[in-house]
N, C-alpha and C positions, 0 to 999 in steps of 0.2 A: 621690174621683173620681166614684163614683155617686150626685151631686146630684139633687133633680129637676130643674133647669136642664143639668145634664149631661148626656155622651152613655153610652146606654146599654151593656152587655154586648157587644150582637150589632153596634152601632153601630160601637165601637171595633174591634171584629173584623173586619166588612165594610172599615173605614180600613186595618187594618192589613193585608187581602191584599190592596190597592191599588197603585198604583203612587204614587210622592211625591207628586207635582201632582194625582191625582184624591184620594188618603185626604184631602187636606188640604183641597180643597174640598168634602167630605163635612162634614169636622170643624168646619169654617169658624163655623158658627152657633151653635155650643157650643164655640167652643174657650176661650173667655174665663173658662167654668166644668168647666177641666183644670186639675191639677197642673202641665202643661204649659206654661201663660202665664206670664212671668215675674215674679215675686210684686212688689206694692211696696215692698216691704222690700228687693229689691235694687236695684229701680229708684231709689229717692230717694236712696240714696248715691252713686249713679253719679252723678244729675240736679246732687248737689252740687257734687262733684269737677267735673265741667265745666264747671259755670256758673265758677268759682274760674278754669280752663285759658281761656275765652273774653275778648272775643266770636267770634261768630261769622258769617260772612255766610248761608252756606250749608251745610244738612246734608243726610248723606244717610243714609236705614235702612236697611241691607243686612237682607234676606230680613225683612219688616218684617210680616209673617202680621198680625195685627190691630189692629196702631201701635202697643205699647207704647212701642217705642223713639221713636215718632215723640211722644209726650206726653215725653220726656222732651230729643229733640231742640228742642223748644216751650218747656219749662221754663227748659233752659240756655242760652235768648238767640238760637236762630236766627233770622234774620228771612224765611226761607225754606226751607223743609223737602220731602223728597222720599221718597216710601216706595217700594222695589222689592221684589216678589215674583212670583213664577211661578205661585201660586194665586191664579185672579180669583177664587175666594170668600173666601178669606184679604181679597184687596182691598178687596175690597165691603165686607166688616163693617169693614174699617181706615177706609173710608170716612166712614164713619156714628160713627165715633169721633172722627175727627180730620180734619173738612172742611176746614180749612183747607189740608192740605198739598197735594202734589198726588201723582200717582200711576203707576207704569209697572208694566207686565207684562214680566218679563224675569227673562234667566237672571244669577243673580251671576257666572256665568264668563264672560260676553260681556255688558258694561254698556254700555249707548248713550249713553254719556254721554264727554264730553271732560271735562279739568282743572278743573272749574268747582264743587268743594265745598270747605268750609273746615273741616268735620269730617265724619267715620264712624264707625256705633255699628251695633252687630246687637246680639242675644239671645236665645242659644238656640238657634244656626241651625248652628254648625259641625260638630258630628253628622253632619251630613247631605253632609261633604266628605270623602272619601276622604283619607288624605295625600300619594298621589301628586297630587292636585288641588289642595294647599297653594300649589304656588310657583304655578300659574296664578290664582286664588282672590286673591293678595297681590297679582300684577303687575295685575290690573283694578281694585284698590284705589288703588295709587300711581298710573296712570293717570289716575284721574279726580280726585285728590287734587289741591288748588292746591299749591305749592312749602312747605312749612311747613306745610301742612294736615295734622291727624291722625286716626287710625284707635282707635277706644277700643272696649273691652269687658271686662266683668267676668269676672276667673279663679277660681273656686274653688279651693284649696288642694287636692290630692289626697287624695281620700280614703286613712287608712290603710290597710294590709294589715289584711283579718281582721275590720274593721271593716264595719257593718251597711251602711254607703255602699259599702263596697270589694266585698260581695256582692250587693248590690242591682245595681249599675253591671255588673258581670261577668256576671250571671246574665240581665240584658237584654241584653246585648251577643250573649252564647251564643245564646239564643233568638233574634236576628235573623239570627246568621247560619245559622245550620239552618234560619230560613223562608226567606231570600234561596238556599241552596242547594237550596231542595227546589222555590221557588216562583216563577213568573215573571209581571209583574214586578217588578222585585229592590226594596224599598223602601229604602234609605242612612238607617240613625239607629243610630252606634254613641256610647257615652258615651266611651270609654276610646280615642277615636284623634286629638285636639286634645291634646298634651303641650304643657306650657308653654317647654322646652327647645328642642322640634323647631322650635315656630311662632317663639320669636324668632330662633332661625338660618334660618329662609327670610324671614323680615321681612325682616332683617338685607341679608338677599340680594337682596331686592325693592327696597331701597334705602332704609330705613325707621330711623331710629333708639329704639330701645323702651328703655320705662322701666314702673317699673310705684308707681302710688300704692295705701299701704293704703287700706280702708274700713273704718275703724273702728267702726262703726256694725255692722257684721256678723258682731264680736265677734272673738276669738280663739282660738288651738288650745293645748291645754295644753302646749306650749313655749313660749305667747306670742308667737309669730306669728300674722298674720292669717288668719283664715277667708277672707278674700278680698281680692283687689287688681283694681283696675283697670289696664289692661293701653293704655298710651297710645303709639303706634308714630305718629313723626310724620315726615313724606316729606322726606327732605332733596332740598334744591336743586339 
């Protein structure tokens, strides 16, 4: 994390007693050099599996901080791409990455958008949604979703119990909620509140039908199941 292109000690610390939208445009100029950005190793199996699920006319980035998602909405055949975030510095550097798309400032729970995308991809972003916030979060999904348009993102298998993931994940979770209750205002980044169970039954309910493709590419758990699946929730008619 402490590259010299990285944000420093007191950096991250001034982001993190921030409020979501201001740490993030703090972060914005170095976030590309965080553990934070979504690595390309999980981005090009995704980029696969979609190009395979397309074409596509139109995509859209939910909560899209510095376009990775949008290089890979590029990759799998859009022919018009769209990145939404709530951080204009997040924006600005997405910008400078991926001019070709175009760009909104906006909240993912009130999208100003009508039925006019033919896929949706995030990464990295649902930490940041409460699960009472789930079934609103889905219903502005399927809303701007064309009829058979789908919603895609990569699931990590849960980490096991006891497991160096399963205390890493817990022991950040702990610590933000002891700063959000000591600290105002509250910043929302929990690891452990996106279950894979909860979200296909609010999909489900949102009116979505989900499937989920391995990526094999990102190896296996020793049961031989995958390290990860993509997670394709497509908006029925």
């Amino acid at each position: 994390m402490f590259t010299p292109q990285g944000p420093t000690l007191r950096e991250l610390a001034v982001q993190a007693l921030s409020s979501v939208e201001r740490g993030y445009d703090l972060l914005a100029p170095k976030f590309d050099h965080t553990p934070f950005r979504t690595p390309d190793a999980v981005l090009a199996p995704v980029t696969r599996a979609l190009r395979e699920l397309g074409p596509y006319g139109t995509g859209l980035d939910l909560c899209c901080g510095t376009g990775a998602g949008l290089g890979v909405l590029r990759e799998a055949g859009t022919e018009r791409a769209v990145g939404v975030d709530f951080s204009a510095g997040m924006l600005e550097v997405a910008g400078r990455g991926e001019p070709t798309a175009a760009y909104v400032r906006g909240d993912a729970l009130a999208l100003p958008f009508g039925p006019v995308f033919d896929l949706v991809v995030s990464f990295g972003a649902f930490g940041h949604f409460l699960p009472e916030q789930h079934p609103a979060l889905f219903a502005q999904l399927h809303r701007v979703l064309r009829p058979g348009g789908r919603f895609a993102f990569p699931m990590p298998a849960p980490a096991r119990p006891g497991s160096r993931g399963y205390w890493a994940m817990l022991g950040f979770d702990t610590v933000m909620r002891v700063r959000n209750a000591l600290w105002r205002p509250p910043f929302v980044m929990y690891y452990r509140v996106f279950r894979f169970g909860d979200v296909r039954r609010e999909l489900t309910r949102a009116g979505f039908d989900v499937a989920l493709r391995a990526l094999p590419e990102l190896g296996e758990r020793p049961d031989g199941s995958p390290r990860c699946r993509l997670v394709v929730a497509t908006r029925r008619a």
